[in-house]
C-alpha positions, 0 to 999 in steps of 0.5 A, a space after each residue: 504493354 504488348 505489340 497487340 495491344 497497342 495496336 489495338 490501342 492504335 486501331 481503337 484511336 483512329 476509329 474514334 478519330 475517323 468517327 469525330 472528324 465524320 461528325 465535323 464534316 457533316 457539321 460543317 456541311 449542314 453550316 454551309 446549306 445555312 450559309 448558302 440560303 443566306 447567300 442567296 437572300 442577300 444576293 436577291 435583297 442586295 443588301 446585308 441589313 434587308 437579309 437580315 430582316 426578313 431571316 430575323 437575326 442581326 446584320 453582323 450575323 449575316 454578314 459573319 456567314 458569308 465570309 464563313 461561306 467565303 473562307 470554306 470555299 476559298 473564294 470571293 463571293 462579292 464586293 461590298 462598299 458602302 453602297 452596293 454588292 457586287 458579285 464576283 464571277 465565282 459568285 454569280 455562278 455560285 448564286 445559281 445553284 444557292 438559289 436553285 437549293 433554296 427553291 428546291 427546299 421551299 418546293 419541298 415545304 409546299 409539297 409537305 403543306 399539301 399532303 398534310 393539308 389537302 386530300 392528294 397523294 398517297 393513301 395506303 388502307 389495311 384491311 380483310 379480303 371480306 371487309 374490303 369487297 364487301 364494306 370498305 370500298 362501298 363506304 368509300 366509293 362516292 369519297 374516292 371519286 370525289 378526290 380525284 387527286 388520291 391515289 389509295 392502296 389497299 393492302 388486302 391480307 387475312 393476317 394484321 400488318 404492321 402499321 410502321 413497317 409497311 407504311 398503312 395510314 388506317 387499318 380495319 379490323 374486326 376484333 372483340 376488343 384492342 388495347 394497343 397505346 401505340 395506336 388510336 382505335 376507332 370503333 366504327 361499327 358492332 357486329 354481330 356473330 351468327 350460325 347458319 346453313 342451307 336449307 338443304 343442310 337443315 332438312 336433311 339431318 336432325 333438327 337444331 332446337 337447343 345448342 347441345 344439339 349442334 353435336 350432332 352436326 358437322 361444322 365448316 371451320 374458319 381456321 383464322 379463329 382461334 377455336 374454329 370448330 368451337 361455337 360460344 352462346 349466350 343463355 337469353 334466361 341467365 346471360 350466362 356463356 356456352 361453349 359447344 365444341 362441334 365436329 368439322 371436316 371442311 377447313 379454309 381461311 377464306 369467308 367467300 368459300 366459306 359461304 359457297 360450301 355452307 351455301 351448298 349444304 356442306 354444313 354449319 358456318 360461323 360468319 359474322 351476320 353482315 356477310 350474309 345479309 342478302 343470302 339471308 334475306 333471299 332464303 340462301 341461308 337461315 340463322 339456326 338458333 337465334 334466339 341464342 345470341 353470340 358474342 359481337 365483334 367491334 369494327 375499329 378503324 387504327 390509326 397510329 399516334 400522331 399529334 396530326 393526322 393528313 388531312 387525307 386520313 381525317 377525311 377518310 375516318 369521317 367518310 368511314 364513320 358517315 358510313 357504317 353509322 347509318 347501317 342499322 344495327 342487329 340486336 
């Protein structure tokens, strides 16, 4: 066998060797954070057999683990006679800060216990510019103010964000349909897709009575879609599908301005009809065709799997559904 390899051997080993006794000190430790909330147990009950009640395990037990503590530290802890403990010096001082770690651990459960049980801390909400002005935070306003005690993030983006990795409790997002099994999906709302424009824009060039006509018009692209300049109808008669590809000139990924340039006889928009609900109704905008309906969209809330959800989100999903289940809906 040669030098390099058996200091390879060599250097293989050690690795191993360092790995193994890495493994034992962290077990080791771990057996001393047991070993110490024992201690502090029967310091506070001043009896081996009333620790041994209340942690449910036997009195031999316990007192096996404070004479492990007592060997790994080198130390003496306490006197024990038939009648009482006492505490050494070094065990007196020890005691404070086993007591410290063991009200430190239970402040930490309590804590835990709270933010699953009660509407405090941090909520962190995924969702859409659009979705978020114009839906979200009205479905969550009286809901906020009522939980004082939450903090909520909103994570604004025009893209979907990963749940894990940025931490979001719920995400909202429209979407024709989600099949994701490592998240729950919560349909919240059915949403309609509508094309509209400016009067101005209408009188202005050719009339729009069938879809084939939209040809001859000029559209203004949402470039999140995946076929912008492409408009997709329903025959009322057949049920059958129809796909219109128009011209576009205009592009953004932003729906607000998109509605300033349609709004301003820029050309026909593509928008989901919840958007533009007061432009219609004011006379902003009017809907061209409908009497041919688009495909609808789904407004679902995700969450990830979980066993149990916090408290927080369970009454987020509630205020949310509350809301958009009493919105009317568009046939």
């Amino acid at each position: 066998m040669s030098k390099a390899t058996l200091a390879q051997l060599s250097k293989s080993t050690k690795s191993v060797t360092d790995s193994a006794g890495q493994v034992r000190q962290q077990r080791n430790f771990l057996e001393n954070l047991r070993n110490m909330a024992v201690f502090a147990y029967v310091v506070e009950r001043r009896s081996f057999s009333a620790a041994a009640r209340d942690l449910g395990v036997t009195t031999s037990a316990v007192s096996q683990q404070i004479r492990a503590l007592e060997e790994e530290m080198g130390i003496v802890l306490m006197h024990r006679s038939t009648r009482k403990l006492s505490l050494t010096e070094s065990g007196e001082a020890f005691y404070q800060s086993c007591q410290e770690m063991v009200e430190a651990a239970e402040q930490g459960r309590s804590r835990v216990n709270e933010l699953r049980d009660d509407v405090v801390g941090d909520l962190r909400i995924a969702t859409t510019p659009e979705l978020c002005v114009n839906h979200i935070v009205p479905a969550l306003s009286q809901w906020m103010q009522s939980h004082p005690q939450l903090n909520i993030h909103f994570e604004v983006e025009n893209k979907n964000i990963d749940l894990i990795e940025s931490r979001i409790d719920i995400a909202l997002r429209m979407s024709p349909g989600l099949a994701d099994s490592s998240m729950v999906a919560r349909p919240l709302f059915q949403v309609n897709q509508i094309l509209c424009a400016s009067p101005e824009y209408l009188a202005r060039y050719a009339p729009i009575k069938t879809p084939e006509d939209l040809q001859q018009h000029t559209m203004i692209a949402m470039e999140l879609l995946k076929e912008p300049s492409q408009c997709e109808f329903i025959d009322p008669v057949t049920g059958k599908r129809l796909s219109v590809l128009l011209n576009a000139r205009l592009f953004t990924n932003n729906v607000f301005l998109m509605k300033s340039l349609c709004t301003t006889g820029q050309g026909l928009m593509r928008v989901l009809h919840i958007d533009v609900q007061k432009e219609l109704a004011n006379g902003e905008l009017i809907e061209v065709l409908p009497e041919w309906p688009m495909p609808g969209y789904t407004l679902y809330a995700l969450t990830l799997r979980r066993e149990r959800q916090p408290l927080k989100v369970t009454r987020c999903l509630e205020a949310l559904l509350q809301h958009f289940s009493q919105l009317p809906i568009r046939h």
